[in-house]
C-alpha positions in Angstrom: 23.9 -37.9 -32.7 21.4 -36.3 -35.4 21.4 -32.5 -35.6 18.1 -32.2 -34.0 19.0 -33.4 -31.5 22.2 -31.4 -30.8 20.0 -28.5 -31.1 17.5 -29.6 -28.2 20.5 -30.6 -25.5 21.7 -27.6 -26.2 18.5 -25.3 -26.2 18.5 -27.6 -22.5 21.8 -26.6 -21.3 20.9 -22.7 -22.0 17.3 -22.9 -20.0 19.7 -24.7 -17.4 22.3 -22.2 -17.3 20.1 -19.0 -17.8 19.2 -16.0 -15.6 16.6 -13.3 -15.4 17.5 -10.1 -16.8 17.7 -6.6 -14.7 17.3 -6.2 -10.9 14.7 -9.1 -8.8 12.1 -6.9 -7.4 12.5 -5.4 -3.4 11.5 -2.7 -0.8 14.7 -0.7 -0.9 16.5 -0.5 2.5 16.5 3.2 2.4 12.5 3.8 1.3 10.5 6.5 3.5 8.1 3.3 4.0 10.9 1.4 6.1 11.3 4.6 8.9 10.6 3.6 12.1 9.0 7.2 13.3 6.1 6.5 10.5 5.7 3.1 11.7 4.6 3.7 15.1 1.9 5.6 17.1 0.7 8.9 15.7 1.4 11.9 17.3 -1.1 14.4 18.5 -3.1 11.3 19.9 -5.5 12.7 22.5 -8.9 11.4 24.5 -10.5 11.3 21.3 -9.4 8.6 19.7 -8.2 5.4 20.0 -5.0 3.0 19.0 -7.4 0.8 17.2 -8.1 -1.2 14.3 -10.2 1.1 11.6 -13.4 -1.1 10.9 -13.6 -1.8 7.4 -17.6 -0.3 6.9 -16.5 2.9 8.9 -19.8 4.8 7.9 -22.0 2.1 9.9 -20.4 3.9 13.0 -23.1 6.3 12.8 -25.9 3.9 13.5 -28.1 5.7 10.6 -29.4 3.1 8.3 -30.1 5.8 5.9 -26.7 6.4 6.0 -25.7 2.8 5.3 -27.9 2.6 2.4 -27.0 5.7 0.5 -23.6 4.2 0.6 -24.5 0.9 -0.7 -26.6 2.4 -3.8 -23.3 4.8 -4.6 -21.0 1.4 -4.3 -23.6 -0.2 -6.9 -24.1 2.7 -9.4 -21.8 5.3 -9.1 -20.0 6.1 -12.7 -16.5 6.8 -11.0 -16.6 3.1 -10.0 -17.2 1.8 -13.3 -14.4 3.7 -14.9 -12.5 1.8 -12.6 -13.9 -1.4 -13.0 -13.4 -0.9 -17.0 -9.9 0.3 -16.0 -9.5 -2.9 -14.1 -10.3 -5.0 -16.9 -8.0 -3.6 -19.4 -5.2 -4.2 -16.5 -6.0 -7.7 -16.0 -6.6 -8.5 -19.9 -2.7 -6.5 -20.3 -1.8 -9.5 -17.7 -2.9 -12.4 -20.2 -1.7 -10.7 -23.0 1.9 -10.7 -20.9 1.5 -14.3 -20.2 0.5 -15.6 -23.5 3.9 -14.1 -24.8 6.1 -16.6 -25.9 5.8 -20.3 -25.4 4.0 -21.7 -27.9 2.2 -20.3 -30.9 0.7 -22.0 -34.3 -0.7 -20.5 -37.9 -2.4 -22.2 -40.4 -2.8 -20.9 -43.5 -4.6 -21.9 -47.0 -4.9 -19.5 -50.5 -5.3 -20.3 -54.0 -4.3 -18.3 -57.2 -4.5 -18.0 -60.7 -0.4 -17.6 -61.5 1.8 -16.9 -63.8 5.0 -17.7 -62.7 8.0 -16.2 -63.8 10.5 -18.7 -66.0 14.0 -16.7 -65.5 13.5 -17.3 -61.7 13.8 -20.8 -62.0 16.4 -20.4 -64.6 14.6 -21.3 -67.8 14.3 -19.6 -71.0 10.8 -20.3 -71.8 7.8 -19.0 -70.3 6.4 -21.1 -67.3 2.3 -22.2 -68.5 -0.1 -20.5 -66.2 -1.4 -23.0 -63.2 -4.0 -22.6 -60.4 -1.8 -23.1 -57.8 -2.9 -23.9 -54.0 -1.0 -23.2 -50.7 -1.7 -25.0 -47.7 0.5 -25.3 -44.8 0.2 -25.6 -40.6 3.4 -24.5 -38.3 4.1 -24.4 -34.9 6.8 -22.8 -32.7 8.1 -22.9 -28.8 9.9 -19.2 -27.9 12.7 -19.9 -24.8 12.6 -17.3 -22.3 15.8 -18.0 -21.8 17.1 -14.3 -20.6 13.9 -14.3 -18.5 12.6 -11.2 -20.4 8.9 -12.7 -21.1 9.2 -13.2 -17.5 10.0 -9.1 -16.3 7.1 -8.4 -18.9 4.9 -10.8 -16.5 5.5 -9.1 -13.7 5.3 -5.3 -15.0 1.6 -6.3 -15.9 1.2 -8.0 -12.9 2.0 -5.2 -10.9 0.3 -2.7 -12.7 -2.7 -4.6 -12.4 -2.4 -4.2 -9.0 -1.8 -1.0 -9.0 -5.1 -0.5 -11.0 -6.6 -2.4 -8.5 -5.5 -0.4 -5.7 -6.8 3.0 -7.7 -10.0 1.2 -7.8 -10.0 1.0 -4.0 -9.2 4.8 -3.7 -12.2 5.7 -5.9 -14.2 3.7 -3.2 -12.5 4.8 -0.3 -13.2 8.3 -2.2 -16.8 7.9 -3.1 -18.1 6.7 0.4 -16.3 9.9 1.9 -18.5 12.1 -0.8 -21.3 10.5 0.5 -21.2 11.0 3.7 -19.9 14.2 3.6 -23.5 15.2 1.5 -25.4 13.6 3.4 -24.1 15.4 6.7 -24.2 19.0 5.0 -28.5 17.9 3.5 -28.2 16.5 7.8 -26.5 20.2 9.2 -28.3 22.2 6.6 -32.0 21.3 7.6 -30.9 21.6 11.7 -29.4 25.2 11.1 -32.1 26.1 9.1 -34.3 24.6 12.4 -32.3 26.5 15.1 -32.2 30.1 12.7 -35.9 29.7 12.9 -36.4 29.2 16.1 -34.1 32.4 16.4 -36.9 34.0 13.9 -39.7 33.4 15.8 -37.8 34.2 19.3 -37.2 37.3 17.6 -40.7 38.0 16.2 -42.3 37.2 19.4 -39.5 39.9 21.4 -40.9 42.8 18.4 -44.2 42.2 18.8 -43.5 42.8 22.6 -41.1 46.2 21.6 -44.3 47.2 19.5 -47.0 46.7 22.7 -44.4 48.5 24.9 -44.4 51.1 22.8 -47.9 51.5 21.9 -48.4 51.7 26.1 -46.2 54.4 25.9 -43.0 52.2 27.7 -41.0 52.8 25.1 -40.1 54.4 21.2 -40.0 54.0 17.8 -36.0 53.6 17.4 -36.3 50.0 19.7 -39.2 48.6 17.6 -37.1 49.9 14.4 -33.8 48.0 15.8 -36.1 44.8 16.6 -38.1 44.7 13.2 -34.2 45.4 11.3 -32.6 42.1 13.9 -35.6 39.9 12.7 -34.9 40.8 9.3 -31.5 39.9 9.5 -32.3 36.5 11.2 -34.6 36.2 8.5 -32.3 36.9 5.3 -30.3 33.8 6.2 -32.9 31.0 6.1 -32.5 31.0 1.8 -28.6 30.5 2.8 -29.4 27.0 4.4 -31.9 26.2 1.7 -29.2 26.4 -0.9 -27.0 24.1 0.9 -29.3 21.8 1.5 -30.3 21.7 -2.4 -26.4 22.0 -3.1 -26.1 18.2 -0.5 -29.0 16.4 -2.0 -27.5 17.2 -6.0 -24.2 16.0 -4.9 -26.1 12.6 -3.9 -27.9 12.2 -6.9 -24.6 12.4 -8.8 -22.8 10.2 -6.9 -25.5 7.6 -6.7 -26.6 8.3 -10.4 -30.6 8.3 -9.4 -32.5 11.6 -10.1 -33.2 13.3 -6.5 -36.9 11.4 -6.2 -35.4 8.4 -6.0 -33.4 8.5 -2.9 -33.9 6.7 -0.1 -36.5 7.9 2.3 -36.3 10.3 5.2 -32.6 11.4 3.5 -34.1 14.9 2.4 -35.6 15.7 5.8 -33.2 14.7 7.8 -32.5 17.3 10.2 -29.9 15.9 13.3 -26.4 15.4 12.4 -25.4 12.0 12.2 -22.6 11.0 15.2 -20.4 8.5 16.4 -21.1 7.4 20.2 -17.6 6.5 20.4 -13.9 7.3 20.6 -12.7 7.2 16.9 -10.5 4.1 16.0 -7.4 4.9 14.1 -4.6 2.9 14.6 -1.4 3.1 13.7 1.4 4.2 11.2 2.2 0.5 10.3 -1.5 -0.2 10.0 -2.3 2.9 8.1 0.7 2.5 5.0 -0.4 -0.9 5.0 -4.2 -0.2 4.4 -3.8 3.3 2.0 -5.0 2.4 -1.3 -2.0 5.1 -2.7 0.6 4.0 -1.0 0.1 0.6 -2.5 -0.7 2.1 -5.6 3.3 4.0 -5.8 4.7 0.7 -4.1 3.2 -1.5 -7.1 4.5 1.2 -9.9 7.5 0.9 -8.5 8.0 -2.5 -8.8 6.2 -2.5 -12.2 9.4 0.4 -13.2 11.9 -2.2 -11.7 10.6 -5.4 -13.8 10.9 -2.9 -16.7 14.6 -2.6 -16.5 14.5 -6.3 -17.3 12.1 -5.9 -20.4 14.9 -3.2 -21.7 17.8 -5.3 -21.0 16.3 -8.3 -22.4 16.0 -6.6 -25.6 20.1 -6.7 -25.8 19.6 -10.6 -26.3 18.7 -12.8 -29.1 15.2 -14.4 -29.8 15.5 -18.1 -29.3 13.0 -20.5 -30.4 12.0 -24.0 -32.4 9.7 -24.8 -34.9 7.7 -27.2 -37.1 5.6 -26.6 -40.2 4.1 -29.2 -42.5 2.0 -28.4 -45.8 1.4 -28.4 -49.6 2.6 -26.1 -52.2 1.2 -26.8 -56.3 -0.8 -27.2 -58.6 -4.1 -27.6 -57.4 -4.8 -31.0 -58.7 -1.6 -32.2 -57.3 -1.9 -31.0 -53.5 -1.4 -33.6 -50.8 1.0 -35.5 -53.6 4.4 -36.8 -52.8 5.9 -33.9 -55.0 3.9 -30.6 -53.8 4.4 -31.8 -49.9 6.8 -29.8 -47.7 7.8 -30.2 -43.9 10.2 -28.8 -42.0 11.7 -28.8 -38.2 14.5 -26.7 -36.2 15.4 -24.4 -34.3 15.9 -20.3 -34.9 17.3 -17.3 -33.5 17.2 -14.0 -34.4 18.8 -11.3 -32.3 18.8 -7.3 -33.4 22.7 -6.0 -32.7 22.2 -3.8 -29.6 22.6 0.0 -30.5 23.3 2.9 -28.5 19.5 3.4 -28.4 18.9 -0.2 -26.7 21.3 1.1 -23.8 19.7 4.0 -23.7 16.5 2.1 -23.0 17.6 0.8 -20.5 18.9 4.0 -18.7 15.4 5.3 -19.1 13.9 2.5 -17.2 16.7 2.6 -14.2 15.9 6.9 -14.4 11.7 5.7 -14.1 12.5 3.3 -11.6 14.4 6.1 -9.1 11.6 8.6 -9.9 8.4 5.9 -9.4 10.8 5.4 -5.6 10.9 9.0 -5.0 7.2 9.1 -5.8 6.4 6.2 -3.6 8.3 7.9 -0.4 6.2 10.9 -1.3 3.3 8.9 -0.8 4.0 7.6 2.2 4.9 11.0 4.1 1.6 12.8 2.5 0.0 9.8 4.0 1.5 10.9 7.4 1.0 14.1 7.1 -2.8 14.0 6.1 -3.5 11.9 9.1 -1.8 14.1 11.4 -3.0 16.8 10.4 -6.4 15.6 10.4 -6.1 14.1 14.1 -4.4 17.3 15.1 -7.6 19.6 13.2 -10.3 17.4 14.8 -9.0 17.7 18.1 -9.1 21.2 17.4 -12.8 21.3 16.2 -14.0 19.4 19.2 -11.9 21.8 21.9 -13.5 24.7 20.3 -16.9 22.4 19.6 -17.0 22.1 23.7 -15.7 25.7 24.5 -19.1 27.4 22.4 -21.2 24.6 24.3 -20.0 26.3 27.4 -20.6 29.9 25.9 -24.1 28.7 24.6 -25.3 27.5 28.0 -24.3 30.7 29.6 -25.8 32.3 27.2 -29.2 30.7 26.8 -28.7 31.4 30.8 -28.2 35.4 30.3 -30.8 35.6 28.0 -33.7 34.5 30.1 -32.7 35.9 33.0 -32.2 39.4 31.8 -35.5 39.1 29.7 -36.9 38.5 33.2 -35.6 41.3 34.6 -36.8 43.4 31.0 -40.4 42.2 32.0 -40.1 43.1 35.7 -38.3 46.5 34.3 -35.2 46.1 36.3 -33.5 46.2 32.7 -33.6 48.4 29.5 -35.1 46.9 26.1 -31.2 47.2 25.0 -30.1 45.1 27.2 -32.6 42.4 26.7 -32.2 42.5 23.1 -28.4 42.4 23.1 -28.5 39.6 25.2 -30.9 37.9 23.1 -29.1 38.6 19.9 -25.8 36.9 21.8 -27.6 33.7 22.5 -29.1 33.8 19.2 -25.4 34.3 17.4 -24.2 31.4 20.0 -26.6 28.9 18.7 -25.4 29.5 15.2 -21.8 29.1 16.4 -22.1 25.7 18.4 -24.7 24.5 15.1 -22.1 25.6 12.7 -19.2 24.0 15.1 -21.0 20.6 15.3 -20.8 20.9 11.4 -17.9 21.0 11.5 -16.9 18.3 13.5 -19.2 15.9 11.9 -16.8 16.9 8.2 -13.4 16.6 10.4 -14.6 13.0 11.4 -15.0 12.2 7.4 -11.5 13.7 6.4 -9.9 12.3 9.5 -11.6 8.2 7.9 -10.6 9.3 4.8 -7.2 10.1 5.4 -7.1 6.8 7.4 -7.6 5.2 4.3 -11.5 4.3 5.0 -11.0 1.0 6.4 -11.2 -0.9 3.1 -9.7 -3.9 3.1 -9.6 -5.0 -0.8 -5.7 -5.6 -1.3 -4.6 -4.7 2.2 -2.5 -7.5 2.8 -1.1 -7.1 -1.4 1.9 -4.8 -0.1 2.8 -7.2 2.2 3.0 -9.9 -0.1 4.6 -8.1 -2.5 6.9 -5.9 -0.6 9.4 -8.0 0.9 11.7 -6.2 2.6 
C-alpha cells in the first residue's frame, strides 16, 4: 500500500476513534432554575390577577390605540434597538467565522522579481547571473477536527449568539415599558393638572363668597385672608404638573427618536389614565424563567463558558490536517516547463508541547464556567423576587387605591353638606373651608393613587418579562435537563 494512502486509513481510523474535548453541555442538577418552589404558583396571588398566560403585545390591554401606536414607532426607530440589532449581527457573523474554521481552505498566489540569487547557497563558487524569476503556485488543505475543538468553538459562538439575541429582547421588553410608562405620566399629568384646577376654581368661587360675606358684614378680614392664601396654594402647584407633563412627552421623543411635533395625535392631550378592564394575567414561575429575556441570557453564557473548556483543552492536542499544492517556480520564460513545475500532496501535523500556561487555560475556563452558573442562579431568584415583589406592591397600591376612593366619597359627601349648612349659617366659615380643603387634599390623593397603580401595572409586565415571545422556547431547546 502507497504511503498516501497509509496516511488517509489512518487519518480514518482517528475521526473514527475521536472524542469531543471538555464537558457536553447541560442544566446542572443542582441550578436555582431546577427548584421546585420557583417553578410553581407565585405567592402573594390575590383577586387581582390571574394564573394566566401573559399575552405577548401586553400594552394592547389598554384598549388605547394611541398607546399601541407609540409603541410600534419606538419598536421601528428607537436607537437602543439598533445597538442591538448591530450587536446582533456581529454575534451572528462571530458564528460563521466559528464555522468556517477548519475544513477546507485554499491560497493562490503569483509574484515576479528581479533576483539575484545567492551562489554559496546552492553550493557554487561563482556568482549565480541575475534572472526575472516568476512564482506561481495554488494549494489546498482539509483541517481534522479530530479532538472536536473546532466543534466547542461552534458552539461558544452559537450560544453567545443567543445570548445576544436574548439581550436584544430585553432592550424591547425594556423599551415598551419606557413607553408606557411616559405616556401614563404625559396621561396622569394632564388629569391632575384637570382635578387641581377644578380644586382652583372651587376655591376661587368659596373666596369670592368669604369676600361678599364679609363685605355684608357676616364675617372678617382674617377668613378672606385664609381663603385668598388656600387658593394660592392650590394655585402654586398647577406649574408642578406642567413640568411633568413636558418631562413625559421628552422621554417619548427620545425613545421614539421623532422631535415632539411629530407624535401621534391626541398623545399630548391626553388627560384619563389608560387602564386595563381586566384581572392581570401572570402566570407562573415555570412560564415566567422560561419567557425572561435574562434568564436565558445567563443560561446561554453559561453554556457558551462550558463549550469554552473544550476550546482550552483542545489547545493540549496537535493540529492535524492534509494538503495539496501545485505550481511553478523559474525563470520567467521557462514557467509552466517540465523543469520549473512543482506539486506536492500529504498530510501534516503540528502540535505546540502543552505548558503550564495551557493548563492554566483551562482552569480559567472551568473557574468562568462556575461563576457564569452562579450568575445564572442569580438570575433566576432576582427574577422571582422582582415578580413578587411587584405582585405583592400592586396589591398594595390597589388596597390603598380603593381605601382613598372610600375617603374621597365621604369626603366630596362632607363637603357639600357642611357648605350647605355654611349657607344656611348652621356652620362657621372654618368649618366649611376645612372641609373643603379635605375633599380638595382627597382628590389629589386618590388622582395621585391611580398614578400610581397605572406605573405598578407596568413594572409588575415588566418584571413578567413583557410577554415577548422572540426565543422563548430557546431555553428549552437548549437546556436539557
Amino acid at each position: 500500500m502507497k504511503p498516501v494512502h497509509l496516511a488517509a486509513v489512518g487519518l480514518g481510523l482517528l475521526l473514527a476513534g475521536c472524542q469531543l474535548v471538555g464537558p457536553d453541555y447541560h442544566l446542572p442538577k443542582d441550578a436555582a432554575l431546577q427548584r421546585p418552589d420557583v417553578q410553581g404558583e407565585f405567592a402573594g396571588e390575590g383577586t387581582n390577577v390571574i394564573s394566566a398566560p401573559v399575552p405577548a403585545d401586553w400594552w394592547k390591554l389598554y384598549r388605547d390605540p394611541k398607546l399601541n401606536e407609540l409603541v410600534r414607532q419606538a419598536l421601528a426607530s428607537n436607537t437602543d434597538l439598533r445597538v442591538a440589532a448591530a450587536n446582533l449581527s456581529r454575534a451572528r457573523a462571530q458564528v460563521e467565522q466559528a464555522q468556517s474554521a477548519g475544513g477546507w481552505s485554499g491560497s493562490a498566489k503569483a509574484g515576479a522579481q528581479r533576483l539575484q540569487e545567492s551562489g554559496e547557497a546552492f553550493l557554487l563558487a561563482d556568482k549565480v547571473p541575475v534572472a526575472n524569476v516568476g512564482d506561481l503556485g495554488i494549494s489546498t488543505s482539509y483541517q481534522f477536527d479530530l479532538w472536536g475543538t473546532l466543534q466547542r468553538g461552534i458552539e461558544a459562538a452559537q450560544a453567545n449568539a443567543d445570548a445576544t439575541q436574548a439581550a436584544a429582547d430585553t432592550a424591547r421588553i425594556t423599551l415598551v415599558a419606557d413607553v408606557v410608562r411616559a405616556y401614563t405620566q404625559v396621561c396622569a399629568a394632564n388629569e391632575e393638572h384637570h382635578i387641581a384646577e377644578q380644586s382652583l376654581q372651587l376655591q376661587a368661587q368659596s373666596t369670592r363668597l368669604t369676600q361678599q360675606l364679609r363685605d355684608a358684614g357676616r364675617g372678617d378680614e382674617t377668613q378672606v385672608t385664609r381663603s385668598e392664601t388656600q387658593f394660592k396654594s392650590l394655585r402654586a402647584e398647577l406649574p408642578r404638573y406642567e413640568a411633568l407633563r413636558q418631562s413625559g412627552l421628552f422621554r417619548l421623543s427620545m425613545l421614539l427618536a421623532k422631535p415632539l411635533d411629530q407624535l401621534p395625535s391626541g398623545v399630548a392631550t391626553c388627560a384619563e389614565l389608560p387602564q386595563i378592564a381586566q384581572l392581570l394575567p401572570v402566570g407562573d414561575g415555570a412560564a415566567l424563567l422560561k419567557r425572561r429575556p435574562d434568564v436565558r441570557q445567563a443560561e446561554r453564557h453559561l453554556a457558551a463558558a462550558t463549550a469554552q473548556i473544550g476550546v482550552a483543552t483542545g489547545a493540549l492536542y496537535p493540529d492535524i490536517s492534509i494538503g495539496a499544492s501545485i505550481g511553478t517556480v523559474g525563470i520567467i520564460d521557462n514557467l509552466g516547463t517540465a523543469p520549473t513545475n512543482r506539486w506536492g500532496f500529504g498530510p501534516l501535523l503540528s502540535w505546540t508541547i502543552p505548558t503550564n500556561g495551557s493548563r492554566a487555560r483551562i482552569r480559567e475556563a472551568e473557574a468562568a464556567t462556575q461563576g457564569a452558573l452562579a450568575k445564572f442562579d442569580g438570575v433566576v431568584l432576582n427574577a422571582i423576587r422582582e415578580t413578587q415583589t411587584s405582585l405583592v406592591q400592586y396589591t398594595a397600591l390597589l388596597q390603598r387605591r380603593d381605601a382613598l376612593a372610600e375617603a374621597e366619597a365621604s369626603a366630596r359627601t362632607a363637603a357639600d353638606q357642611t357648605h350647605q349648612f355654611f349657607q344656611a349659617g348652621r356652620e362657621s366659615f372654618l368649618a366649611d373651608l376645612q372641609a373643603t380643603r379635605v375633599y380638595t387634599d382627597m382628590r389629589a390623593q386618590l388622582s395621585a393613587a391611580n398614578t400610581q397603580v397605572a406605573m405598578s401595572q407596568i413594572d409588575l409586565f415588566l418584571a413578567l418579562g413583557g410577554g415577548w415571545e422572540s426565543g422563548r422556547t430557546q431555553a428549552a431547546t437548549h437546556a436539557k435537563p
